[in-house]
GUVEXLO-314452 format. One record per residue (C-alpha): residue number from 1; x, y, z; residue in one letter. Coordinates in steps of 0.02 Angstrom, whole numbers, plus 50000, padded with zeros to 5 digits. Layout:
N
<r pos="NUM" east="X" north="Y" up="Z" code="A"/>
...
This chain:
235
<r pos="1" east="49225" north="49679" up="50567" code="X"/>
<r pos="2" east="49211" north="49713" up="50378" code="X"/>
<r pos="3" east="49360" north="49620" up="50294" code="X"/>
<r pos="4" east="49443" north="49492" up="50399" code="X"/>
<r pos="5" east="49615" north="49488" up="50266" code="X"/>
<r pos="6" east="49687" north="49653" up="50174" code="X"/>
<r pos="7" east="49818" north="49730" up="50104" code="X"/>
<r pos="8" east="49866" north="49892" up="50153" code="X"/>
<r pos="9" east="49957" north="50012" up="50005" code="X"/>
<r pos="10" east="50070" north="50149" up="50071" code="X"/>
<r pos="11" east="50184" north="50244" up="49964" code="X"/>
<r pos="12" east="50359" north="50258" up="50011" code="X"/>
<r pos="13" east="50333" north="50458" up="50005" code="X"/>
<r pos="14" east="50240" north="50407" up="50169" code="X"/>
<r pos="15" east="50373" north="50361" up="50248" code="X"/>
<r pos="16" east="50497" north="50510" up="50230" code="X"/>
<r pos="17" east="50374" north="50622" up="50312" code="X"/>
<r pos="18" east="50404" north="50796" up="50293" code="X"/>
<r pos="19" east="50562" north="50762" up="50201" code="X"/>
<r pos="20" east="50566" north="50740" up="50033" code="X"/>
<r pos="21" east="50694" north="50594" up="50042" code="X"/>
<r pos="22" east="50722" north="50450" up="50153" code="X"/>
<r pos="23" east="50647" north="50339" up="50311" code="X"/>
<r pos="24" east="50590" north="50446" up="50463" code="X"/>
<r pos="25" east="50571" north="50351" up="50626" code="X"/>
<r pos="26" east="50415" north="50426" up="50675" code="X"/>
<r pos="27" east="50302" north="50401" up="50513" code="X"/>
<r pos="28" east="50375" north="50206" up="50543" code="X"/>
<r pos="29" east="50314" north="50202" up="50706" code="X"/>
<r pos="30" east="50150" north="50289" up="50673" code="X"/>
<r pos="31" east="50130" north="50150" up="50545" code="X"/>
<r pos="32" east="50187" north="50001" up="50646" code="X"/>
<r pos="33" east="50061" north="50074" up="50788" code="X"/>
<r pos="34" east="49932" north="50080" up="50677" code="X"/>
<r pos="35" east="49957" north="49894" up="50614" code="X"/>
<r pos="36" east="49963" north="49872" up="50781" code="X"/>
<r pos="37" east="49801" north="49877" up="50844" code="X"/>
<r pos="38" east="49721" north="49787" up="50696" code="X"/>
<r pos="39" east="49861" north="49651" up="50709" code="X"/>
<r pos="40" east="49824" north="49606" up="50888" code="X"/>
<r pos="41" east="49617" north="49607" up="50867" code="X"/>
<r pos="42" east="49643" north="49469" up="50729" code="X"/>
<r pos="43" east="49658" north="49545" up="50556" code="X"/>
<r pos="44" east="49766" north="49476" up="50418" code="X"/>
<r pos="45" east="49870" north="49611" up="50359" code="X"/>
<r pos="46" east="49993" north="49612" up="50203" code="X"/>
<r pos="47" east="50076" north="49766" up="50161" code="X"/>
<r pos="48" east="50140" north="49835" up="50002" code="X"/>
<r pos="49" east="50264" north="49978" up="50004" code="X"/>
<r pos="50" east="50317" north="50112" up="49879" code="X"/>
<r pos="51" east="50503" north="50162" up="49845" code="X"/>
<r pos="52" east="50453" north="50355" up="49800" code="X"/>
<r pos="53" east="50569" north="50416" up="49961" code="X"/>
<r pos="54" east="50723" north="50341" up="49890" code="X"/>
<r pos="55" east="50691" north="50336" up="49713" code="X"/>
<r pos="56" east="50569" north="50330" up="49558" code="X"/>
<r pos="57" east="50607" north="50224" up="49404" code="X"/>
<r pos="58" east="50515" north="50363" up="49301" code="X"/>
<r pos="59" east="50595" north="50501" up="49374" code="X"/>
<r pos="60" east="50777" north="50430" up="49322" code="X"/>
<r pos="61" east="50761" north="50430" up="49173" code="X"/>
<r pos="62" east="50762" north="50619" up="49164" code="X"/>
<r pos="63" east="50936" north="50601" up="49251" code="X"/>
<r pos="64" east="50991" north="50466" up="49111" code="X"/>
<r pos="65" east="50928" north="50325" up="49182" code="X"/>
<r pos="66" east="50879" north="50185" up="49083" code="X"/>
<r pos="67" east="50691" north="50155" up="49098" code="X"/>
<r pos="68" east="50712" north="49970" up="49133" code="X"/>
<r pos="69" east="50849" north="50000" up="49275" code="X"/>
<r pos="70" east="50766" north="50123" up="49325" code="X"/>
<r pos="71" east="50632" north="50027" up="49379" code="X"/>
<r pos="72" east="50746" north="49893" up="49453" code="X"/>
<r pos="73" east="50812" north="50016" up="49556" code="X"/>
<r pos="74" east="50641" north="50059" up="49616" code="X"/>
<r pos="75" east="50607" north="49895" up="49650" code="X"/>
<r pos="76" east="50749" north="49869" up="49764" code="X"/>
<r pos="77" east="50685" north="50033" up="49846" code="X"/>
<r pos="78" east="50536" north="49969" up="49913" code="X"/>
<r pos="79" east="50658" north="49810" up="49989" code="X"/>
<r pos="80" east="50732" north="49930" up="50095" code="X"/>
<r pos="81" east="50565" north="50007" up="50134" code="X"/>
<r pos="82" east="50493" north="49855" up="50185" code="X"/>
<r pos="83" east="50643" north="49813" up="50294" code="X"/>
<r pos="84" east="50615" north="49947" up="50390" code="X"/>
<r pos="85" east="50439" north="49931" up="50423" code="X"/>
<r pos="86" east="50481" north="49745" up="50458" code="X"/>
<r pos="87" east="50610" north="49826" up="50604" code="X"/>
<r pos="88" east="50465" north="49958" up="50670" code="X"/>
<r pos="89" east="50350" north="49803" up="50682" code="X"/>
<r pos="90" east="50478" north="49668" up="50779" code="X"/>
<r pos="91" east="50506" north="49820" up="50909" code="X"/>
<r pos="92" east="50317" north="49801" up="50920" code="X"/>
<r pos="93" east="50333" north="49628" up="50937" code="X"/>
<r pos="94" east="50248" north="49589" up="50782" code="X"/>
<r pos="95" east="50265" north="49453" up="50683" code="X"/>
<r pos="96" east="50338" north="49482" up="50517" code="X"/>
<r pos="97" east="50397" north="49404" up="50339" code="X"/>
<r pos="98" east="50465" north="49513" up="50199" code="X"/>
<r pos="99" east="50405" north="49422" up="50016" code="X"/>
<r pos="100" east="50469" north="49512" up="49853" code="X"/>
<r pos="101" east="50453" north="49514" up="49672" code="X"/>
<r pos="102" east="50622" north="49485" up="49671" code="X"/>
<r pos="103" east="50721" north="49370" up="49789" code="X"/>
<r pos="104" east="50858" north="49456" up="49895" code="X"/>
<r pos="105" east="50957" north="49323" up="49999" code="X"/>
<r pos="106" east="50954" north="49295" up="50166" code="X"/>
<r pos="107" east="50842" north="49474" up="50149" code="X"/>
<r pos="108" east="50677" north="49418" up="50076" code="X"/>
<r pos="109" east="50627" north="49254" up="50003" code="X"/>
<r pos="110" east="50525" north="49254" up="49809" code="X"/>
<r pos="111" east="50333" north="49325" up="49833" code="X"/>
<r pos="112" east="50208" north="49163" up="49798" code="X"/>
<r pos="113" east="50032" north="49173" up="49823" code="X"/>
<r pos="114" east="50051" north="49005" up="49935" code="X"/>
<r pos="115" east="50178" north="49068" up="50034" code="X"/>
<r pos="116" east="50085" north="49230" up="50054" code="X"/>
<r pos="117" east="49928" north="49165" up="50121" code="X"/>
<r pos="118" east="50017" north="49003" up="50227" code="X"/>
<r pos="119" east="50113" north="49152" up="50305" code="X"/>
<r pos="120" east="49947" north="49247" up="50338" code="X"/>
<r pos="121" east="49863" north="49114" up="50414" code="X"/>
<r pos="122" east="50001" north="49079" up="50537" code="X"/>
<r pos="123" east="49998" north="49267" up="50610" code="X"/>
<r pos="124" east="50135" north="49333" up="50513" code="X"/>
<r pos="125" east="50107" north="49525" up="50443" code="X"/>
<r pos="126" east="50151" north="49492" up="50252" code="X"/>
<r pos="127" east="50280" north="49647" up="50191" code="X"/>
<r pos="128" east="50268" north="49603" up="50005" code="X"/>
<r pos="129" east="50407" north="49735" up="49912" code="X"/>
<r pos="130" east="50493" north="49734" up="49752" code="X"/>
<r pos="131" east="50335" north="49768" up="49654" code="X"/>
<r pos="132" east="50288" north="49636" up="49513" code="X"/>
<r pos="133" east="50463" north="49566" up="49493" code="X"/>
<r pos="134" east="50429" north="49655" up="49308" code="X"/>
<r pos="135" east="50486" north="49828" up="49255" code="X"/>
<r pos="136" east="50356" north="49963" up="49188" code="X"/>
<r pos="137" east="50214" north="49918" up="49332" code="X"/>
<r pos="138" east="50198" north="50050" up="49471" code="X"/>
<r pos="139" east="50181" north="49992" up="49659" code="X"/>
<r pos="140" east="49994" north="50020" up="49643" code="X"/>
<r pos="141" east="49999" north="49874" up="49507" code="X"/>
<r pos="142" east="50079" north="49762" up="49631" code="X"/>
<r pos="143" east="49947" north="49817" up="49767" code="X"/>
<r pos="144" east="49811" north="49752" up="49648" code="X"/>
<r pos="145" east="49892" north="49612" up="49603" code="X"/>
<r pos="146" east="49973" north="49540" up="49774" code="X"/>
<r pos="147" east="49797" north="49593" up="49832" code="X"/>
<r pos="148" east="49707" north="49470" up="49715" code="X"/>
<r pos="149" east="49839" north="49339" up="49751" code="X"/>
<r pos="150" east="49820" north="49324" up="49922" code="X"/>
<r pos="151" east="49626" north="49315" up="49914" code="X"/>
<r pos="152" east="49606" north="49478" up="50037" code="X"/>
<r pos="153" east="49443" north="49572" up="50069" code="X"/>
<r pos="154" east="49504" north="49734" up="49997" code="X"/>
<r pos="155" east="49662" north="49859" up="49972" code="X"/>
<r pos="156" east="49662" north="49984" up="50109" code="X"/>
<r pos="157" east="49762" north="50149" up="49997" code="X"/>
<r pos="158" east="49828" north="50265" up="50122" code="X"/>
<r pos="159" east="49849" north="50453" up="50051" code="X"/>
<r pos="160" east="49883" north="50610" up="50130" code="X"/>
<r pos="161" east="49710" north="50670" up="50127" code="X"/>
<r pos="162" east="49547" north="50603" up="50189" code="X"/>
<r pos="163" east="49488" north="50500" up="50026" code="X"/>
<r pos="164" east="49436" north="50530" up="49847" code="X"/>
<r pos="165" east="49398" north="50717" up="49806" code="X"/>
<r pos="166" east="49332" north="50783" up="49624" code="X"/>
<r pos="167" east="49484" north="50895" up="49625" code="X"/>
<r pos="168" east="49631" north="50905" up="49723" code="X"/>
<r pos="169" east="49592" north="50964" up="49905" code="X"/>
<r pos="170" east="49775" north="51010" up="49934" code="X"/>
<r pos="171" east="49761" north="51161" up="49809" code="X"/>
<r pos="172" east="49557" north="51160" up="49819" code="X"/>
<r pos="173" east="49469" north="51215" up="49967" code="X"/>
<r pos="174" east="49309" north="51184" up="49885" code="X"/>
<r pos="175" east="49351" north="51011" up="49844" code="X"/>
<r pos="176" east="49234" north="50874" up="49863" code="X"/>
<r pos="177" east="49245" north="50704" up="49943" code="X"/>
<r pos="178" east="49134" north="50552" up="49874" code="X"/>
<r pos="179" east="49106" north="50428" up="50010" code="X"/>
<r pos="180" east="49054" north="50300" up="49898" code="X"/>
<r pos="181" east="49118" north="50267" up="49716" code="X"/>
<r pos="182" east="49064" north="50117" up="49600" code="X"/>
<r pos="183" east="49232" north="50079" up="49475" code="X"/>
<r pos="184" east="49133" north="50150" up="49326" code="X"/>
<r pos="185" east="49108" north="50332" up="49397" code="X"/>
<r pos="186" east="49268" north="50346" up="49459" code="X"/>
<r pos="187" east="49319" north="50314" up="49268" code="X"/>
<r pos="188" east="49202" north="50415" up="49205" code="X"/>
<r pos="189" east="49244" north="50562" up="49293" code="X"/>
<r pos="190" east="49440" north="50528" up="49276" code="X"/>
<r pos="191" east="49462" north="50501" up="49466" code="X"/>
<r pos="192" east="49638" north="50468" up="49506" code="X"/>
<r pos="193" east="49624" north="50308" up="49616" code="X"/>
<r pos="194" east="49746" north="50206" up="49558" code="X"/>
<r pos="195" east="49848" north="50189" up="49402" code="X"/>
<r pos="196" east="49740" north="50116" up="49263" code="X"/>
<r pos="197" east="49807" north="49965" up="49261" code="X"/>
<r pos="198" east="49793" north="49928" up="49463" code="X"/>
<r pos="199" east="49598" north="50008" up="49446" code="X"/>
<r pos="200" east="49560" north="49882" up="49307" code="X"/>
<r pos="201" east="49632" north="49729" up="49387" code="X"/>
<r pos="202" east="49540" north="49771" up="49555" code="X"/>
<r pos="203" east="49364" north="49803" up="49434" code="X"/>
<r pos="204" east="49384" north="49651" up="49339" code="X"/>
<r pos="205" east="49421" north="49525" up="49498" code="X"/>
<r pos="206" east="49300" north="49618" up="49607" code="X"/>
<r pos="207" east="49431" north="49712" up="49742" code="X"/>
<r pos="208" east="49361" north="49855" up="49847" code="X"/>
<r pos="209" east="49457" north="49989" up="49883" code="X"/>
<r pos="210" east="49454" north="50115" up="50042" code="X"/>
<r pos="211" east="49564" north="50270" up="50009" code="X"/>
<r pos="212" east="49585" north="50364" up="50166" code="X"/>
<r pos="213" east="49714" north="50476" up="50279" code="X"/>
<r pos="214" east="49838" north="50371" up="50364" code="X"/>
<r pos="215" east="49911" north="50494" up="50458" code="X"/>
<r pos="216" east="49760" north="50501" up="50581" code="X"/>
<r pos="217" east="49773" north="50413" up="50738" code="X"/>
<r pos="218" east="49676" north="50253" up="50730" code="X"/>
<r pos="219" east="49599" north="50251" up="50565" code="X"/>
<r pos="220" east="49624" north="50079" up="50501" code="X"/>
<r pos="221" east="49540" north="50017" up="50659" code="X"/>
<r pos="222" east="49401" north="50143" up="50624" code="X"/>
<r pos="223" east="49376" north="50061" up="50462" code="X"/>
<r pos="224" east="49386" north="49886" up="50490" code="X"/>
<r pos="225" east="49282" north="49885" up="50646" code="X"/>
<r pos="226" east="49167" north="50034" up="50657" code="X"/>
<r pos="227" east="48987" north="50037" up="50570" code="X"/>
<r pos="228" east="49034" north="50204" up="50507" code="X"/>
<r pos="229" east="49117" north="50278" up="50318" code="X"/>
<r pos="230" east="49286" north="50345" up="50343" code="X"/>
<r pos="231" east="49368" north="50362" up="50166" code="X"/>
<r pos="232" east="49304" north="50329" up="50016" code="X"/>
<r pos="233" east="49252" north="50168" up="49960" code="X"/>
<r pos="234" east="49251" north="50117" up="49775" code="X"/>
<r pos="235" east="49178" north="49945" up="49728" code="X"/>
């Protein structure tokens, strides 16, 4: 096994499926099944959730949304997210503690890096939602940053396609993949990773990342305990 503690990003457009809006039942239970099998062979798993399914801070603002509410309102978007994935995973019998940027009683207690890795270390899958706690930081900012809290091995990104490509492979068919990346060339060559602010945390403090499909059967126990590349990896 590679990384014995990570955090695994989803957006919340993951979670609506084919819809554009909403939860869907079965990408919850693909997930939880997923977690699943690298849960129950040891690994320490904290999640962090997008809110893109029931709504985006920047989008709102085209609908007269103030910027700052906006992104409040996104925040609590990724509570209910992670509420949901905290259901999929009790019917699995796993473990399970929502932490957010922002407390919701009796819902979710404040985020702490303490708390976070206490929780860990007792067998608890970490759901960590409302973002930073601060507007004008995406979800991929609070990846990096509850990532480097918590001390884990490296963010596992889940996309809709199989890893980093030097165009988009969705309107591309000649796209290529890179299996490895250093931080530098994916800068260089304006490689959409992460937001700039979540790839320059993770290259300052040192945080791998593994952008990969997560809507293949299996995958993160492929990547966490097979001697083989599946992804990208950019350190």
């Amino acid at each position: 096994m590679t990384y014995k503690r990570v955090l695994l990003k989803l957006s919340g457009e993951s979670l609506s499926g084919t819809s554009e809006y909403g939860i869907k039942q079965e990408a919850l239970s693909l997930y939880a099944d997923e977690i699943s099998e690298i849960y129950y062979k040891g690994v320490q798993l904290a999640v962090v959730l997008g809110g893109g399914n029931i709504f985006r801070g920047i989008q709102g603002m085209s609908k007269g949304v103030d910027r700052v509410q906006g992104d409040y309102m996104g925040m609590l978007a990724t509570i209910i997210n992670a509420l949901a994935m905290q259901s999929a995973l009790k019917a699995k019998d796993i473990k399970s503690t929502v932490l957010s940027g922002i407390p919701v009683e009796p819902l979710c207690e404040k985020m702490s890096a303490n708390k976070a890795i206490e929780l860990l270390e007792e067998g608890n899958v970490v759901i960590i939602a409302g973002g930073t706690g601060n507007p004008f930081f995406t979800t991929d900012s609070a990846a990096a940053l509850r990532a480097v809290e918590i001390n884990a091995n490296a963010i596992l990104k889940g996309t809709r396609v199989d890893g980093v490509f030097d165009k988009d492979p969705e309107k591309h068919s000649d796209a290529k993949m890179f299996e490895k990346l250093t931080f530098d060339e994916a800068i260089s060559q304006n490689l959409k990773v992460m937001d700039q602010t979540a790839f320059t945390l993770c290259k300052e403090n040192n945080m791998p990342i593994v952008v990969f499909n997560i809507n293949k059967k299996g995958i993160l126990a492929k990547i966490l305990f097979e001697n083989k590349s599946y992804g990208t990896l950019v350190t």
